[in-house]
C-alpha positions in Angstrom: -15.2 4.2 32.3 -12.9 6.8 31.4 -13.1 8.6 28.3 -9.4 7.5 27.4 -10.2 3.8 27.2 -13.6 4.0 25.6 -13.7 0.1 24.4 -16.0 1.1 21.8 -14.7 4.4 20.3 -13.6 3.2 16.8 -9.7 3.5 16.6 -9.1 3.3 12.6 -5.9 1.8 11.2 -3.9 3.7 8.3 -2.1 0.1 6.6 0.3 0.2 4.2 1.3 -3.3 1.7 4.6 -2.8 0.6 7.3 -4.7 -0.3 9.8 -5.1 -3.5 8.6 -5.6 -6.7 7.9 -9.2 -8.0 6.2 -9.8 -3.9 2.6 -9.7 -4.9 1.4 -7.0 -3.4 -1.1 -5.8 -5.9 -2.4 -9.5 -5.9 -2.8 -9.4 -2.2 -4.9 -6.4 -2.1 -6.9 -7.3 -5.3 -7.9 -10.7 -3.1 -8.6 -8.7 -0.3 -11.1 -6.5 -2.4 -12.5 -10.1 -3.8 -13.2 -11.4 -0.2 -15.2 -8.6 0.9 -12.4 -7.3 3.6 -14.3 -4.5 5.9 -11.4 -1.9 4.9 -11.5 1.3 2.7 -9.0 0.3 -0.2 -7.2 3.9 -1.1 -7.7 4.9 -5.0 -4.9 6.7 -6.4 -5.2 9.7 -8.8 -2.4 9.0 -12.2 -2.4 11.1 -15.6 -2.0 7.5 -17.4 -4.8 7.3 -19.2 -7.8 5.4 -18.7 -7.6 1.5 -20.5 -10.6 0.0 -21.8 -11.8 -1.9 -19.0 -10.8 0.8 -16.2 -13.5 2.6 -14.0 -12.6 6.4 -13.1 -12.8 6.1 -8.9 -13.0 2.7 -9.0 -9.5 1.4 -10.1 -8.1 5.4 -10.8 -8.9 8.8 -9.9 -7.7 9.5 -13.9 -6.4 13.4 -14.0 -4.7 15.5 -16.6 -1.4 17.0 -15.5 -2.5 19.9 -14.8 -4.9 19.0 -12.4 -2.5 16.9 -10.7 0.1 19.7 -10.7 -2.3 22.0 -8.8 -3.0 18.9 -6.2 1.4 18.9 -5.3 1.0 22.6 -5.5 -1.7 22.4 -2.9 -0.3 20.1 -0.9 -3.7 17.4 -1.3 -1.5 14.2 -2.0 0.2 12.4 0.6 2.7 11.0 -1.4 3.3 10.7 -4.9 5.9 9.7 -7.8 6.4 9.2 -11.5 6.1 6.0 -12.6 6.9 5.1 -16.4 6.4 8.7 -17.5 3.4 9.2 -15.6 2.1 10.6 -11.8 0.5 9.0 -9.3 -0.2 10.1 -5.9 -2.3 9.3 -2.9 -4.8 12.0 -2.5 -5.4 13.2 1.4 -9.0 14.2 1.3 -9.6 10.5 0.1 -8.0 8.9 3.3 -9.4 11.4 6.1 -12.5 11.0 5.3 -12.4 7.3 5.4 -10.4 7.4 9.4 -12.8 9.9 10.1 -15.5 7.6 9.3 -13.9 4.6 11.4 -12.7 3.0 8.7 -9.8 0.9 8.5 -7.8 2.3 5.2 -5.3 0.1 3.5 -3.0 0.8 0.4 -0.3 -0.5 -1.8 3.0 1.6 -1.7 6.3 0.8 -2.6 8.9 0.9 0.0 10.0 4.4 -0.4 6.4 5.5 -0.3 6.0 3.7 2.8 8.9 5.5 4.2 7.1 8.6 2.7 3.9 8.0 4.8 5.5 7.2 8.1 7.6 10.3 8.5 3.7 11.8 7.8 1.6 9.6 10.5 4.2 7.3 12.5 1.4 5.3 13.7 1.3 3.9 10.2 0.8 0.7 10.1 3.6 -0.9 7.7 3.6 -4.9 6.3 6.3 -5.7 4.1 5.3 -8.5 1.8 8.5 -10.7 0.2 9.0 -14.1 -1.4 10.6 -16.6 0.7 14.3 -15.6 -1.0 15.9 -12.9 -2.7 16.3 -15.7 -5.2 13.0 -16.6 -5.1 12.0 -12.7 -6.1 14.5 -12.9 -9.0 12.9 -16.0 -10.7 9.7 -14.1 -10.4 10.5 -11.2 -11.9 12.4 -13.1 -14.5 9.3 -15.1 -15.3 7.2 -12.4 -16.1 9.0 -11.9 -19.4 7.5 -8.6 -20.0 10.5 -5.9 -20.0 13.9 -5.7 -21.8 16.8 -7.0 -20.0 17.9 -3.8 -18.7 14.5 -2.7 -17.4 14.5 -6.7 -16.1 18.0 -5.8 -14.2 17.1 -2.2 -12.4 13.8 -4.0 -11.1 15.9 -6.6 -9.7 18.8 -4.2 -8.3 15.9 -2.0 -6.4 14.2 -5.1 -5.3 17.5 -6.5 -3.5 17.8 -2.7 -2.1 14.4 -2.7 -0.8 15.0 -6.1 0.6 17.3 -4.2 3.0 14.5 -1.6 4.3 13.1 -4.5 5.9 13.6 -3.0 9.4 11.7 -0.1 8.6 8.6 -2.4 8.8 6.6 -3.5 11.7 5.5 -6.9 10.2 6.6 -9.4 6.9 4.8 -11.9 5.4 6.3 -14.4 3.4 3.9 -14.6 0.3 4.7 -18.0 -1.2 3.8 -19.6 -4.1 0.1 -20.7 -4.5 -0.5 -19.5 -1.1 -2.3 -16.8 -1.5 -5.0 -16.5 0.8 -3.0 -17.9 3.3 -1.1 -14.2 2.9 -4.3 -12.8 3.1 -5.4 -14.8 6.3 -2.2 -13.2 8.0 -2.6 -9.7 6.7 -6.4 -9.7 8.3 -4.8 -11.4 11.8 -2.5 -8.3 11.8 -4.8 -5.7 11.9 -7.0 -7.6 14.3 -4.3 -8.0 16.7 -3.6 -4.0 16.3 -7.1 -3.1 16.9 -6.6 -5.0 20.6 -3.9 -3.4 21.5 -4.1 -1.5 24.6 -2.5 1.2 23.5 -3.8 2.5 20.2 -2.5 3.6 17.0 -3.4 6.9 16.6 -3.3 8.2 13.2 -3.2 11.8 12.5 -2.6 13.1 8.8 
């Protein structure tokens, strides 16, 4: 058999969740990590600092801004941002190692860190995760009751925004209500359909 279609050479997936705030993405992925998922689930490095019942590499790589300031100035992050005041970026080293092992790696990016990403590997895998309805998305967010009203109205004017990236995206999944794992289901039926395509992803970072 030739050595370009070797049906058991490993062909690693780089995933990205995304989606507009108010989707569930972080509740995706933390069900995914609950059910055991065979996938390496990316850990990103922020100078917030650590709460109570936070692990250092397990929920954060937690860094002082200095540190992190020497990993843009190095170029070791493939993306980062501010977010409320603080950094957080996805550290390379973290990612190759896991592709280079065969692993599958998956994280949870907004959508203009997905777009970040792709113009770095565009064999990126990108699912956009969305409530059935802009509407829908805008009683969620309301819901939370956790920010002022003008906080509550720029989440909700980027969310419609992002809403029109959709495009960008190879996949969505509509994440409704109480369906959870059915999301879940879908996001593990993606990436096993990818991993039988015929002509592979090939990530390169």
């Amino acid at each position: 058999m030739s050595s370009e279609f070797d049906l058991r050479k490993p062909n690693p997936l780089l995933i990205v969740i995304s989606g507009p705030s108010g989707a569930g993405k972080d509740t995706v992925m933390q069900r995914m990590k609950e059910r055991g998922l065979p996938f390496h689930f990316v850990v990103t490095a922020t100078t917030r600092p650590k709460r109570a019942n936070e692990v250092h590499g397990r929920d954060y790589f937690f860094t002082s801004k200095e540190e992190f300031a020497r990993m843009i100035e190095q170029d070791e992050l493939i993306e980062y941002a501010i977010v409320y005041g603080d950094y957080k970026g996805i550290p390379k080293a973290q990612v190759r190692e896991a592709l280079a092992s065969g692993q599958d790696v998956v994280m949870r990016l907004d959508v203009q860190g997905a777009e970040t990403v792709r113009k770095l590997a565009n064999e990126t895998l990108l699912i956009f995760i969305t409530p059935e309805s802009e509407d829908e998305l805008e009683r969620r967010l309301r819901d939370r009751k956790t920010e002022s009203s003008d906080s509550l109205a720029l989440r909700i004017a980027t969310a419609r925004k992002e809403f029109q990236r959709i495009e960008d995206f190879d996949y969505v999944i509509i994440n409704r209500d109480f369906h959870l794992d059915e999301t879940v289901d879908k996001v593990r039926s993606i990436i096993e359909a990818e991993h039988l395509r015929v002509q592979h992803r090939k990530v390169t970072l």
